[in-house]
Structure formats: C-alpha cells, structure tokens
N, C-alpha and C positions, 0 to 999 in steps of 0.2 A: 501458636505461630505457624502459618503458610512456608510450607517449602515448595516453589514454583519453578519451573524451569521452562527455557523459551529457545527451542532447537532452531537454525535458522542455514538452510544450505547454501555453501557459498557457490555465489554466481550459479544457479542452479542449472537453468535449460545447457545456457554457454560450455556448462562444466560437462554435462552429462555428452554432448557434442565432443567435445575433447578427448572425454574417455572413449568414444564411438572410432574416433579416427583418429590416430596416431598421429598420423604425421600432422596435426591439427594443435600438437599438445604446444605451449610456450608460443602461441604466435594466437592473435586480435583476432579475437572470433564474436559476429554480430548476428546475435539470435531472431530472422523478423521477417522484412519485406526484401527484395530486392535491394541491390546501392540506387541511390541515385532517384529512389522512388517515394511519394506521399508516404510508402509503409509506415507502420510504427517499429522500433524497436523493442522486442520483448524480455531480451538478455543481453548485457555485455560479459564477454571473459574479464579476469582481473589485467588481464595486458592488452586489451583496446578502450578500454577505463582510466589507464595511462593517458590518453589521448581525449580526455574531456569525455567519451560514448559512455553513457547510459540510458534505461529505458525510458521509454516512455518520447524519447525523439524519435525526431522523422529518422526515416532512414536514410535520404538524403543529405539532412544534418551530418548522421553518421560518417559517411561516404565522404563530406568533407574535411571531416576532421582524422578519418582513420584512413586514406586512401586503399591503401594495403590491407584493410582488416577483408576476413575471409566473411561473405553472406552466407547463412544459411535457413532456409526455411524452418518453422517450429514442428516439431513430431509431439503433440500431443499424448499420443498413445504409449509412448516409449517415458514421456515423462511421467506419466500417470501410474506407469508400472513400480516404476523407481518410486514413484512416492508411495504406494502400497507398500512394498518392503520396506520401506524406513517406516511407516505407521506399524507395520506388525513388532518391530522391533521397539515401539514406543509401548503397546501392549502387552510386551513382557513386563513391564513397570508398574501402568497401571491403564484401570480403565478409562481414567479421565483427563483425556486428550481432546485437545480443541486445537482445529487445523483453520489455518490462516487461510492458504493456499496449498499446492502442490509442495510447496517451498519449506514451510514454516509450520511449527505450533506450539501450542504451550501444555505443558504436562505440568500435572499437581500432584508430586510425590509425598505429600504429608505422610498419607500412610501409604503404601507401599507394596505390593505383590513378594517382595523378596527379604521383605523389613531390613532395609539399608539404613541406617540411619543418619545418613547424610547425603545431603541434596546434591553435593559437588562429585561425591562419586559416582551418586548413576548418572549426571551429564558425561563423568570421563568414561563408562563402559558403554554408555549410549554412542558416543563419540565413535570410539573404536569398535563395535560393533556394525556402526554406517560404511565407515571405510572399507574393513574385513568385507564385506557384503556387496555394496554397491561402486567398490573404490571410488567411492568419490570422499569429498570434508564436509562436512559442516562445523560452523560457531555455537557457543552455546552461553547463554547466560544465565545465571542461578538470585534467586533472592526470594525475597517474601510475599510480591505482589507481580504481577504482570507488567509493569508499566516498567519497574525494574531492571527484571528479569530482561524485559525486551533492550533494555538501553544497554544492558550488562551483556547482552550478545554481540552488540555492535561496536564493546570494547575493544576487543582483538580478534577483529576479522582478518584476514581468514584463517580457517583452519585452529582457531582459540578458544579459551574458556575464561568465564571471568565472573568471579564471586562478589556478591553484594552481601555482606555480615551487615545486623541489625543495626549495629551500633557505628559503620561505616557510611548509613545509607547519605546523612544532606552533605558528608565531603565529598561523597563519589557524584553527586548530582551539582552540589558548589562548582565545582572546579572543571564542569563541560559546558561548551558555547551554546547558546540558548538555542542556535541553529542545528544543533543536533538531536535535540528534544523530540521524539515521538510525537507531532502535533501543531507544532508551530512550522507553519510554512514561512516562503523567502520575502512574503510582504511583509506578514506580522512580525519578522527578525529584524527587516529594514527598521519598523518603525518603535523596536523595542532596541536598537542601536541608534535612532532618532535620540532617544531620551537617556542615553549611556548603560542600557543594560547590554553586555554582553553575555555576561555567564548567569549559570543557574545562582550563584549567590548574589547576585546584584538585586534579584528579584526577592529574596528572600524578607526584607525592611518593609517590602508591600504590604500594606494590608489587603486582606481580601476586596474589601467594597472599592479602594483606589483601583485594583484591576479589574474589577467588573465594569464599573465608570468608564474606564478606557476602553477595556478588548469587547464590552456586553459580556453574553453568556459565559464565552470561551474566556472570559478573567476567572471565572471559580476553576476549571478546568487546570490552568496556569498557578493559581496561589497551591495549589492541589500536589500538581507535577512535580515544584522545585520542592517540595517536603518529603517527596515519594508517597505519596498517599494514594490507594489505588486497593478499593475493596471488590473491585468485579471477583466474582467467583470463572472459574476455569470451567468452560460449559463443552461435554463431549459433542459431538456432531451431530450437528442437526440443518434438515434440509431447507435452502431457501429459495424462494421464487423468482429472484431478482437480481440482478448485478446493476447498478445506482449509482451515480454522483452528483450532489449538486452545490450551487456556488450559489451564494449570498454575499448581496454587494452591502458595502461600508455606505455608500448611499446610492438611490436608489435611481434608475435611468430611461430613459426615452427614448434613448438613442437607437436606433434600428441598427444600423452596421457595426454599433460597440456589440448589441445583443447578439447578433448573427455571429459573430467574429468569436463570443464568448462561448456560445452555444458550440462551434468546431472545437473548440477546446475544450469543451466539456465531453466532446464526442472521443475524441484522442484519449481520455483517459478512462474513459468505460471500454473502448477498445482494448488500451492497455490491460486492466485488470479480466476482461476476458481473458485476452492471450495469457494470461498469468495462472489461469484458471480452466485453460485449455476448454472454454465455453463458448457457446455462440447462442442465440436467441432467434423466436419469428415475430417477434414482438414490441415494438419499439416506441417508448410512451416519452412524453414532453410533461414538463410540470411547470407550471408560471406561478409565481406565488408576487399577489399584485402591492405595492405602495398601505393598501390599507387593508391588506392580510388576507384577501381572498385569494383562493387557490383554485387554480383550472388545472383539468389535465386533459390531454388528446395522444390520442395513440392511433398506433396502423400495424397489423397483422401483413405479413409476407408469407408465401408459401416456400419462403428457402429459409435457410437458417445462415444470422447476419451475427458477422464481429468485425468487420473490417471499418478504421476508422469513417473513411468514405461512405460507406456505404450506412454508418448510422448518422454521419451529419446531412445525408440526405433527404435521409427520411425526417428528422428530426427536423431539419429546415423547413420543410414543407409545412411540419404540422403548425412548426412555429408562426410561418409567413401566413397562412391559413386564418390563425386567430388572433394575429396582431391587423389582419385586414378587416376583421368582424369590427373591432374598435376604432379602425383609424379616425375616423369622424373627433373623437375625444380619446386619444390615447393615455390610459392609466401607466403612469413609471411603474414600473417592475422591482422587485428586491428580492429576489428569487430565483435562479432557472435550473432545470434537472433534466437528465437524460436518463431512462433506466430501460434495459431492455428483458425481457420475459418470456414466458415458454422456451423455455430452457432445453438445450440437448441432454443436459442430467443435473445432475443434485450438484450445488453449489455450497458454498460452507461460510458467505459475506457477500453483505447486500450491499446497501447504500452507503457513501462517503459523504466525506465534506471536503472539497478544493479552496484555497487559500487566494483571493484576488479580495481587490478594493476598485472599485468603480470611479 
C-alpha cells in the first residue's frame, strides 16, 4: 500500500505578498494585472475570495467585485525562491517529489529518508517546518493514491490536514459534491445535476460503460474517481517543453466567432497557468483537430518572450484566421482547438490541459 501525500500552499503568491507587507496582512489582496484591466488574475488572498475574486479572471472582473481589494503585480523571482525552500524541505523526506507548480506537489513517502512510519506525521512536520521557515501555511492531504491525496488537501483548507484511511476511502469521496472532484468542470456538473447526480455516491450505481455512453472517454475517468482508484505512480521532476490547453467540443462547429471567442478563452487560461508557473514562451503554436480527426498545427516564433493573455490570443488569432481562410471555400467543422506555447524562459514541470466547455 502507497503512502502519498499532496502539499498544497494556501493562496500562495497573495500569501507570500502578505507576508512581504505588513500592513497588507487581513485586507483583499489581488495577485496579477492592474484593476480595471483585460489582466488575468494570478492569486486571490483568502479575504478578497470573500467577495467572488479568484484566478484566472479578468482583473477587471476583480475590480468589480472587490473594489477595495489592493493590486499587485506577480514577483516571480521571490516566489520561485520560496518554492525552492519548501521543495528542499520536501527532500528531507524523500526523493520522489513531483511538483505541480510553484504551489503544489505530491510526495511518496512509502519508504522514507527518516523511516516514519506513518504518512500523517511527516504531512504534520512538513507542515510546521513550512511555516517555521517561510511563515507562510500550507494544506496537506494524505492517502494512498494521488487523486486522493489531492481531494484530501482541499479538505480543510487553509492551513489543515486531512487523512484518507484505506477503509474510509468511497465515504470520504460519497459524501462530496461531484463539483468538487478534481476533473469535472461546471459544464460536466451542470449536466451530471441534469440527470440528479449531485454527489460522489450518486455516481457510484453507474456502471462503467453507461458513463462512457454519456461523458465518452472522460466516463472511465468518472467511474474511476468516485471509487478512488488512481494507480499513476508519483513521477520526480522532469523537464517540459510546453505549457498547453485544449478544448474539445460535445459537438463539433463552424462557427467562426464561437471559434474566435473560444480560442481567447483558451488564451486566458494558458496565460493563467504561466503566471502560475512564473513562465513565458517565444513560441506560440495553434492545434485544430478537424470533424473527421485530422489535425493541423501553425505556429509563430517572436523575438520577445510572451505570457500575457493578449498577447497570445493575438498571435493565436492570427494563425487561426490564417487557416480557417486556406479552407473557406469548404469549411471542415472543427472538434478541437489548442493553444500551447514553447521555447520556454526555463524548465517547467506541466504541459498540456483539458478545459471543460460544450459547443
């Protein structure tokens, strides 16, 4: 049996800002663009979180809903450091640590540097060893698999710990809202509260092939989750080329200004996971994946180095408008589209995504 654990800092950039400036501590802090601006947001504190802000909006959004909250630009370099000392403190444990982000990772303490033999105490000397060190908190979640582990973090955030025992695992995953689930975005909740699943146990009477039927691939994924089933192995770092998202539509479209419109949204969130990643690219590639499964890709090379959402839905548009005009004559529907961007400022640790929309 895997003893896994899934470190996770709360509010990370926002927090580390807090601890920078004093007088900043207990008051709505937004980690990103200007107010009032296209920026993305990259961090919200836990008290302008109060107020609807988190990442991954505009910052404008922000701005309306937290008037008051303080902007502040992201310091990459400052968080990067902090996330070095919380990874040396994860190699006193063990070697095999696989880091999300700056933020996040998951440690496989089976065996052990110190021979503990229990998983929940080195989350709690981990814990207090972050604090001790960087005063800041992190969550932590403990169990046997990663998918777990991860859910078990986001138990009692912030600043908490929370144990998944063997024999605990389908009540602890029964009795959360299926919208909390590592994986399932707010369409796929929408249309799994269409049919009266709310919670993990409502899914559980599925057989596998009924969810397949419905969600396609992402149904074995689903029959998988609500059982806690999750044999990925905990992979130490390793370097990748890429920071990637892409969307796959429920069916498939024609529509030029849906496509455009989806394409910015796809842009915003590769932006995000930059700023997350404190990464930027020269490199910025389009992927069509067409109706009857052929896949184009076009890309364009800059001589600056790009994260800003703007500036890759720009480029992205272009290539897009580019090869959707090669075809206009007979336009093939699409079921497809991606954004990834390459030649990286340094070594990243997560490439490609999948975002959650229906067409």
């Amino acid at each position: 049996m895997r003893k896994i654990i899934h470190i996770d800092m709360d509010a990370f950039y926002a927090s580390v800002e807090q601890r920078d400036h004093k007088e900043w501590q207990g008051k709505p802090v937004v980690v990103g663009g200007p107010p009032n601006s296209r920026g993305v947001v990259c961090a919200a504190s836990y008290e302008a979180r109060k107020f609807g802000v988190k990442s991954a909006i505009s910052c404008y959004e922000a701005y309306q809903l937290c008037p008051s909250a303080i902007f502040t630009p992201p310091r990459f370099d400052v968080y990067k450091q902090v996330s070095q000392e919380i990874r040396e403190i994860f190699l006193e444990y063990t070697d095999l640590v696989e880091p999300l982000s700056l933020d996040e990772a998951y440690l496989d303490v089976t065996e052990n540097k110190k021979n503990i033999p229990h998983a929940s105490s080195i989350a709690r000397e981990i814990r207090m060893k972050v604090q001790v060190k960087t005063n800041l908190t992190c969550s932590a979640g403990v169990a046997q698999n990663k998918f777990l582990a991860k859910m078990a973090s986001e138990k009692n955030k912030p600043n908490g710990l929370c144990v998944v025992l063997p024999d605990d695992e389908i009540k602890f995953l029964s009795d959360l809202k299926l919208s909390q689930f590592f994986g399932i975005g707010k369409k796929t909740f929408a249309r799994m509260q269409a049919n009266g699943w709310n919670f993990g146990k409502d899914l559980l009477p599925l057989r596998e092939e009924e969810l397949i039927k419905l969600f396609g691939k992402m149904g074995k994924y689903y029959y998988q989750i609500v059982r806690g089933i999750d044999d990925r192995p905990v992979l130490p770092f390793r370097e990748s080329k890429s920071i990637g998202v892409e969307i796959t539509f429920e069916r498939d479209s024609a529509d030029f200004h849906f496509l455009i419109s989806t394409l910015e949204r796809i842009a915003e969130e590769v932006a995000r996971r930059l700023a997350k990643k404190g990464r930027s690219g020269k490199t910025v590639t389009v992927k069509i994946k067409y109706a009857d499964f052929t896949v184009r890709s076009k890309g364009v090379t800059s001589e600056n180095f790009l994260s800003l959402a703007s500036d890759l839905f720009f480029q992205s548009s272009i290539l897009f408008t580019n090869v959707w005009k090669e075809g206009a004559d007979q336009p093939i529907k699409i079921r497809l589209l991606g954004i990834s961007v390459s030649n990286l400022n340094s070594e990243v640790t997560e490439s490609d995504g999948q975002m959650d929309l229906f067409a």
